[in-house]
C-alpha positions in Angstrom: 7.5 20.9 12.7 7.5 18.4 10.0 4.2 17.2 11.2 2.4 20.4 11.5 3.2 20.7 8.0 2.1 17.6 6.9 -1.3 18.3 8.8 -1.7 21.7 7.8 -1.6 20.0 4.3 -4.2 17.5 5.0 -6.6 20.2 6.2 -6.2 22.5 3.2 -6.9 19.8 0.8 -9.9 19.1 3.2 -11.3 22.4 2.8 -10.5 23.0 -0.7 -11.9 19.7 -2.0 -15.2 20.7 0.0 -15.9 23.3 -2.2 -15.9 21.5 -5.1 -18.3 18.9 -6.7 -16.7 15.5 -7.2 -19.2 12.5 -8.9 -18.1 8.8 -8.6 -17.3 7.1 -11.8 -19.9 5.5 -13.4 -19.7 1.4 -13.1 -18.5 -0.5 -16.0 -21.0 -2.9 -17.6 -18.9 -5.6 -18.3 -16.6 -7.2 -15.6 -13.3 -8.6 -16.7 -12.3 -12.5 -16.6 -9.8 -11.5 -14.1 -12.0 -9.9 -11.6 -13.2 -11.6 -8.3 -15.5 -9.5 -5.7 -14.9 -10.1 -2.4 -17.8 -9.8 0.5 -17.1 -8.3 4.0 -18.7 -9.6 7.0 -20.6 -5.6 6.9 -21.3 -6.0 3.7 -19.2 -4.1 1.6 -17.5 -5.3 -1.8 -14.2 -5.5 -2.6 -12.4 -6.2 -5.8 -9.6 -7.4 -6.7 -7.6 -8.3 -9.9 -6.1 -11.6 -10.2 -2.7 -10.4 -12.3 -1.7 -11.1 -16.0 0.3 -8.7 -18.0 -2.5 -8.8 -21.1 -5.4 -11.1 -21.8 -3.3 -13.7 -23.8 -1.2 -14.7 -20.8 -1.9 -17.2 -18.6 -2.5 -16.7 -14.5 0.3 -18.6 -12.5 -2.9 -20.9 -11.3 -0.7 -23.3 -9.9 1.8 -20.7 -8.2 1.9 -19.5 -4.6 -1.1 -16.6 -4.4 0.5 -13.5 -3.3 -2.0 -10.8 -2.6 -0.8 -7.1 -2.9 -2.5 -3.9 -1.4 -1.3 -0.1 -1.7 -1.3 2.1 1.1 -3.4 5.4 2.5 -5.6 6.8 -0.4 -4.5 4.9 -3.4 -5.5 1.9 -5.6 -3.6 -1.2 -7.0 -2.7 1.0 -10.1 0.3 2.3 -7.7 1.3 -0.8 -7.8 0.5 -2.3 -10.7 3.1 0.1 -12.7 2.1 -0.1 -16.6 1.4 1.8 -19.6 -2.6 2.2 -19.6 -4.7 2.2 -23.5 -4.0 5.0 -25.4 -1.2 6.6 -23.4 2.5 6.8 -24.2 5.1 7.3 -21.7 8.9 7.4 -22.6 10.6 5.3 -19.8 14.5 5.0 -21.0 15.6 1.7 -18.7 18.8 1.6 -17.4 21.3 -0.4 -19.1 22.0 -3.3 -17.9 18.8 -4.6 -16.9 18.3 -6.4 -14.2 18.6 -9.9 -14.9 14.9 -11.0 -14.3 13.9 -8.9 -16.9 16.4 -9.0 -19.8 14.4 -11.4 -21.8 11.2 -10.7 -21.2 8.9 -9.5 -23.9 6.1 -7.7 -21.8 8.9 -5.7 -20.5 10.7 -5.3 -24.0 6.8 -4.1 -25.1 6.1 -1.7 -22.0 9.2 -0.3 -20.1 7.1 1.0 -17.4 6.4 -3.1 -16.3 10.0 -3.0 -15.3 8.9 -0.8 -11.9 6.3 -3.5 -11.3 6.2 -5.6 -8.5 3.6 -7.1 -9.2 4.5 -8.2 -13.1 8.3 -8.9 -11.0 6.4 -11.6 -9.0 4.2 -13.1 -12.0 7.5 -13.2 -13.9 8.6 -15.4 -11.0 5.8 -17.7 -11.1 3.5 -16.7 -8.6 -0.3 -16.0 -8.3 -0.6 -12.8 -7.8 -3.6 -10.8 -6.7 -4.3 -7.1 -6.5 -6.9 -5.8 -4.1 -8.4 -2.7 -3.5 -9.7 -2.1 -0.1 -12.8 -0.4 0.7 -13.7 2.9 -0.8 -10.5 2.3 -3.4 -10.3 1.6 -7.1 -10.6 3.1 -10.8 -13.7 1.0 -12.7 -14.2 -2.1 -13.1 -12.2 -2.5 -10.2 -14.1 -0.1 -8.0 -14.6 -1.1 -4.4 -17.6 -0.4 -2.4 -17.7 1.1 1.2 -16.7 4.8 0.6 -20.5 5.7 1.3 -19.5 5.9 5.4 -16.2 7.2 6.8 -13.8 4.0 7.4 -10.7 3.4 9.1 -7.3 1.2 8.8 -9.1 -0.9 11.8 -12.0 -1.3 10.0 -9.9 -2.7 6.6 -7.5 -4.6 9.1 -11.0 -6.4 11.0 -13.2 -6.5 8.3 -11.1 -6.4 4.7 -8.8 -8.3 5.2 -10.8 -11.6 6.1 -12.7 -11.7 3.3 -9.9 -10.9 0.6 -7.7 -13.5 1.8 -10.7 -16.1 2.1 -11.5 -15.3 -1.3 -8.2 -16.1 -2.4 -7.9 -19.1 -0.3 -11.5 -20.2 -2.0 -10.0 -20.0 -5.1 -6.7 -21.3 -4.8 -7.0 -23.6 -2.0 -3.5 -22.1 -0.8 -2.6 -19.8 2.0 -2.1 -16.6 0.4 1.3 -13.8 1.4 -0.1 -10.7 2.3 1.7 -7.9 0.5 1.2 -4.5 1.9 2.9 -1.0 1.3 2.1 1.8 4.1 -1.4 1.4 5.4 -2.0 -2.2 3.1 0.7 -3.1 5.3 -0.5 -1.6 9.1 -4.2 -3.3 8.3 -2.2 -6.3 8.3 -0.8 -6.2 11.5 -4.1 -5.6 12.7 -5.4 -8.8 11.2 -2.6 -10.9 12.5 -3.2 -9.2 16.1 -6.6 -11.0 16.0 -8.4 -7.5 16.6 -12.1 -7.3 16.7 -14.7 -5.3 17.7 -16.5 -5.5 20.4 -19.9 -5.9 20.1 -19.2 -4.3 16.8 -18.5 -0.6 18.6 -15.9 0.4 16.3 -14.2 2.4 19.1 -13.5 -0.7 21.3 -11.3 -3.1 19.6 -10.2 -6.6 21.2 -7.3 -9.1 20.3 -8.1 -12.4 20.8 -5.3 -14.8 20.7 -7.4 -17.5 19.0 -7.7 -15.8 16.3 -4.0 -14.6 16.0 -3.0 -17.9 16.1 -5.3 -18.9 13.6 -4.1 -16.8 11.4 -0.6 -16.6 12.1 0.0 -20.4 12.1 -2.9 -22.0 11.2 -4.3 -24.1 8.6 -7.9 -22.6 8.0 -9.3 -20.3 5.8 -8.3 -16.6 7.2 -4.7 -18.3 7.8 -1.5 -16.3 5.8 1.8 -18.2 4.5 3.5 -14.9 5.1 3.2 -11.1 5.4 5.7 -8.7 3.3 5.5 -5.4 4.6 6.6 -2.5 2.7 7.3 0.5 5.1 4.0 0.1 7.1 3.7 2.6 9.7 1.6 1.8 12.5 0.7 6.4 12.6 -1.9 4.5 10.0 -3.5 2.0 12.5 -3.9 5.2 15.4 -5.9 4.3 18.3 -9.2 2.5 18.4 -10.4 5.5 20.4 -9.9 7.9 18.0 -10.6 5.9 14.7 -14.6 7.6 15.0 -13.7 11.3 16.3 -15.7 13.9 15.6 -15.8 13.7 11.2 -18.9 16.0 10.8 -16.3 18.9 10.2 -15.0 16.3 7.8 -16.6 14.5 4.4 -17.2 10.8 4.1 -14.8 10.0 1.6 -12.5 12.8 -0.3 -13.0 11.6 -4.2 -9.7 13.1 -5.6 -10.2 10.6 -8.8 -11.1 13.5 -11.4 -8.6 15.8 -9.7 -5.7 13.0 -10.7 -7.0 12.3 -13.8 -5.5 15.1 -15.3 -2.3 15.6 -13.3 -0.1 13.6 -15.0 1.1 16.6 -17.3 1.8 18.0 -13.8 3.9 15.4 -12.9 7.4 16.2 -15.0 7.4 19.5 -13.4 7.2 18.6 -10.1 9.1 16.0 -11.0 12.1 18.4 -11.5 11.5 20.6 -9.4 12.1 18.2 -6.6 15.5 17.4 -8.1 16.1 20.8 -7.6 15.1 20.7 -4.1 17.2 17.6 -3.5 20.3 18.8 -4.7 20.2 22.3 -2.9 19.6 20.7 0.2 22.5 17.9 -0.3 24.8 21.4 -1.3 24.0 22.4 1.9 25.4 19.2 3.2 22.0 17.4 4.2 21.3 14.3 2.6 17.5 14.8 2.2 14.8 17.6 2.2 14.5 17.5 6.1 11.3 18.3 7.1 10.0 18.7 3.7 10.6 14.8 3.8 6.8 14.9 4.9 5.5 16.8 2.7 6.8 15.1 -0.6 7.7 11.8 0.7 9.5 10.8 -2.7 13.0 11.1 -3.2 13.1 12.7 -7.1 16.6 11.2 -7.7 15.0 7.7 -7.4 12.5 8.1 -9.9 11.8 8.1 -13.2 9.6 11.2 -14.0 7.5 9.0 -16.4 6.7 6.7 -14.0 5.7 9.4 -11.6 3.3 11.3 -14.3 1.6 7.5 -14.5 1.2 7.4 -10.9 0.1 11.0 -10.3 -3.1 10.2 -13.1 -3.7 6.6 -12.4 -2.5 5.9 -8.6 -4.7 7.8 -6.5 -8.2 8.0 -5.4 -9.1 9.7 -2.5 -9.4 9.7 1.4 -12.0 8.3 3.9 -13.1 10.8 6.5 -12.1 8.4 9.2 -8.3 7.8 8.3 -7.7 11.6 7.9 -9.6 11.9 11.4 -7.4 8.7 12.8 -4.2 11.0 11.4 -5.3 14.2 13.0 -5.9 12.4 16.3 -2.2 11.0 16.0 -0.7 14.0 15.0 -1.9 16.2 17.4 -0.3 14.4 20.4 1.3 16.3 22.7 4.8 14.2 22.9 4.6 13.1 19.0 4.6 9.8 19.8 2.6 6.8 18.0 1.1 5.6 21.2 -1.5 2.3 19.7 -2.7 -0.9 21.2 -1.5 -2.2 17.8 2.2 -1.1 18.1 1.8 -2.9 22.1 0.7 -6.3 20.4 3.1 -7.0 17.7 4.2 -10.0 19.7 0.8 -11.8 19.2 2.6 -11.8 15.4 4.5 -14.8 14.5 4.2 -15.5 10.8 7.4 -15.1 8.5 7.6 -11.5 7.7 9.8 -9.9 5.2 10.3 -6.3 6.7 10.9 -3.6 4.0 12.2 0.2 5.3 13.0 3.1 2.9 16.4 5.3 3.7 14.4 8.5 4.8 12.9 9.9 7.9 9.6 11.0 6.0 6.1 9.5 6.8 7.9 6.7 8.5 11.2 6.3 10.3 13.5 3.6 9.1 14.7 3.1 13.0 10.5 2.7 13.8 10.6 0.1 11.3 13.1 -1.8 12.5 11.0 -1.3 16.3 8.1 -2.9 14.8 9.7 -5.8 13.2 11.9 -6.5 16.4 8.6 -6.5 18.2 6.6 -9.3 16.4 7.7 -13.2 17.6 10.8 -14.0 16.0 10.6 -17.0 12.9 13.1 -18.0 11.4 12.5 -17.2 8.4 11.9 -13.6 9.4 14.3 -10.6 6.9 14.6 -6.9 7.9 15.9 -5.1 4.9 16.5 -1.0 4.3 16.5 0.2 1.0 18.9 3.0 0.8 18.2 6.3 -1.3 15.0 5.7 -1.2 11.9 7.5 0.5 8.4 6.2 1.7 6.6 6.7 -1.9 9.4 5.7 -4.5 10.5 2.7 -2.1 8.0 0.2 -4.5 8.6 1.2 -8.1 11.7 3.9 -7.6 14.4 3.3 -10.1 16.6 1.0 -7.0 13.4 -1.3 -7.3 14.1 -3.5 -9.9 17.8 -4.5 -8.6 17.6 -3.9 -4.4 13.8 -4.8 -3.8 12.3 -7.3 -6.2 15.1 -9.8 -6.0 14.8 -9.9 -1.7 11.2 -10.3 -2.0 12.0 -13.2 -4.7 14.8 -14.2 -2.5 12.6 -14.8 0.9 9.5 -16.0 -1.1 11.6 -18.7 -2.5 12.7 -19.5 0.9 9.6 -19.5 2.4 8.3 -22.5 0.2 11.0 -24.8 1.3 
C-alpha cells in the first residue's frame, strides 16, 4: 500500500508540473575559485565544489579528498547545510554541543553548519568535495546533462568516472566516495565495474577488471573507500527498464522555482508532522506506517529551520528516466527489488562504512544490512543504524552531529592507518 502511495505521488507531481512552464536558471558569469568541471566520457559537465566554509579559509589541500553526492532529485545544498546571503534562520543548538564543534567559530557564526557533514569532515581535516551529478545544481554549480532523460546507471557508468578522476587529477589521492540514497546506489554500480554494451543503455555489463580496478587498485578511477548513507538499490532498478517508455513522461522535471519559495512552507509542515508522529506513537506505533513513504523524515529529528533551508535550497528536480526506472520497480508484481546490481555486490570489496536510518520508509534498515552483508567482507568494513531517524533527516537530523559524524570520523581515521 505504501508503495502505491508513493507512486501515485510521483505521477501527480508528473502531471501537475506538465502544465506549467518551468525555465532553467540563467548561468552565472563568473565561476568561483572553488569550482572544478568535470567531463564525462558522453560529454556532459559536472560540477563540483571543492569545500571551505567562506572564501578566507583555506582547503584541507593536503587532507584525504572525500567526495560527497546527495541522492534522487537534489543538489549538494542538501548536504552542504548553511545559512545562504541574505537569509536568516534561527537554529537554537542543543546544549552541550557536540565536542567537534564547541570551539569552532564558523559554527559559533552560522548554527545551521552544525547539521553539516560536510563542514563536520573539513573541521576534521579532510578535502572535501561536493558534486553534483548530471542534470543537478543551483548556479554556478549547475551541472549539465538534464537536456535527455538519465538514469542512476547512467551517473553510476558514466559520472562517477570522471568526478573521481577529477579529484584524483587534482589531488593525486584516491578519493572516499560519499553518497546518500541514489549518490550512494550509483556507487555500487561503479564499483560493480558496469558498462554498457556497445553503449545500448539497456544492456549493461560488469567486467571484473574494472571492479578490481577500482575496488583495489592504484589507477586513476580507483576509490580509498565508499560511505554509503542509506542507499537503496529500488534507485539502481534494472538495466531493462532504465529507457521504458518516457514519451508519457518529460525529460527532466525542473522543480528549482517551485522550491525556491517553499521555505515559508516548510515550519508548517514541519509541525504538522509532529503532529502526525505523535498520534501515531499514541496509538502505540512508533512511526507513521505507511505514511513513512510518503514523508520519509521523522519531524522529531529535525530542526524546522533546517528543514525550511532544505525545502528552498536542496532540491532540483527529476530526470524522466529515474522516475520511469521507479515506476518500473514499483510496479512489480511481488514488490520485490529484483537488479543485476543487488546480484553483484560481491564484485565489491573496498572498505565501506554502511549507514541505515531506524525507519522502514524509502529503504528498509534490514535491506541495508542485506546489501552490506553481500559485498566482500574487508576488514575495515562498519554497519551502523542510526536510531530515530528516517531516510531524509538521517544526514543533517538533530542525532547527526553526535551518532553520525563522529562514526564517519571514527572509520575515516581508521582507514588511513
Amino acid at each position: 500500500m505504501g508503495k502505491k502511495i508513493y507512486l501515485s505521488i510521483i505521477i501527480l507531481l508528473s502531471l501537475f508540473l506538465l502544465l506549467i512552464s518551468v525555465t532553467p536558471a540563467v548561468a552565472s558569469e563568473t565561476a568561483p575559485s572553488d569550482k572544478y568541471t568535470a567531463i564525462t566520457e558522453d560529454g556532459v559537465e559536472l560540477a563540483m565544489k571543492r569545500y571551505r566554509p567562506d572564501e578566507k579559509a583555506r582547503f584541507r589541500k593536503n587532507g584525504q579528498p572525500v567526495i560527497l553526492i546527495p541522492g534522487m532529485a537534489c543538489n549538494f545544498n542538501f548536504l552542504d547545510v548553511h545559512t545562504p546571503a541574505g537569509k536568516t534562520y534561527n537554529v537554537q543548538l542543543p546544549s552541550p554541543l557536540a565536542s567537534w564543534a564547541r570551539r569552532d567559530p564558523y559554527i559559533k557564526q552560522d548554527p545551521m553548519r552544525y547539521y553539516s557533514l560536510p563542514h563536520y569532515l573539513w573541521l576534521q581535516g579532510y578535502d572535501v568535495w561536493l558534486a553534483n551529478y548530471r542534470g543537478m545544481g543551483r548556479e554556478p554549480y549547475m551541472s549539465g546533462g538534464a537536456d535527455k532523460p538519465y538514469t542512476a546507471t547512467d551517473c553510476g557508468v558514466y559520472d562517477l568516472p570522471a568526478l573521481v578522476e577529477k579529484v584524483y587529477e587534482v589531488t593525486k589521492k584516491h578519493p572516499v566516495w560519499g553518497g546518500h540514497s541514489m549518490g550512494a546506489a550509483m556507487c555500487y554500480i561503479y564499483l560493480e565495474g558496469a558498462t554498457y554494451v556497445a553503449g545500448d543503455r539497456t544492456q549493461v555489463v560488469f567486467d571484473p577488471a574494472l571492479a578490481q580496478e577500482r575496488n583495489n587498485g592504484n589507477g586513476k578511477q580507483s576509490l580509498k573507500g565508499f560511505i554509503d548513507l542509506d542507499g537503496p538499490m529500488a534507485a539502481a532498478g534494472r538495466p531493462s527498464d532504465n529507457l521504458a517508455d518516457t514519451s508519457s513522461l518529460p525529460t527532466f522535471l525542473d522543480l528549482r522555482y517551485l522550491t525556491e519559495s517553499l521555505d515559508q512552507w516548510a515550519e508548517p509542515t514541519y509541525y504538522i508532522l509532529q503532529s502526525l508522529w505523535s498520534f501515531y506513537q499514541m496509538l502505540g506505533y512508533p512511526d507513521l506506517g505507511m505514511l513513512n513513504m510518503i514523508f520519509l523524515t521523522n519531524a522529531n529529528n529535525m530542526d524546522p529551520n533546517v528543514m525550511a533551508y532544505l525545502a528552498s535550497y536542496g532540491g532540483d528536480g527529476l530526470s524522466g528516466g529515474v522516475i520511469a526506472t521507479f515506476l518500473a520497480n514499483m510496479q512489480s508484481p511481488s514488490g520485490d527489488i529484483e537488479t543485476p546490481y543487488a546480484d553483484n555486490l560481491a564484485m565489491i570489496s573496498l572498505p565501506a562504512i554502511v549507514v541505515a536510518d531506524g525507519t522502514n520508509d524509502l529503504t528498509n534498515p534490514e535491506d541495508i544490512f542485506n546489501f552490506y552483508m553481500s559485498k566482500t567482507r574487508n576488514q575495515a568494513d562498519v554497519f551502523i543504524k542510526i536510531p530515530n531517524s528516517a531516510h531524509v533527516d538521517l544526514v543533517f537530523g538533530l542525532s547527526a552531529p553526535t551518532a553520525l559524524y563522529p562514526e564517519i570520523g571514527k572509520w575515516l581515521r581508521k582507514l588511513r592507518k
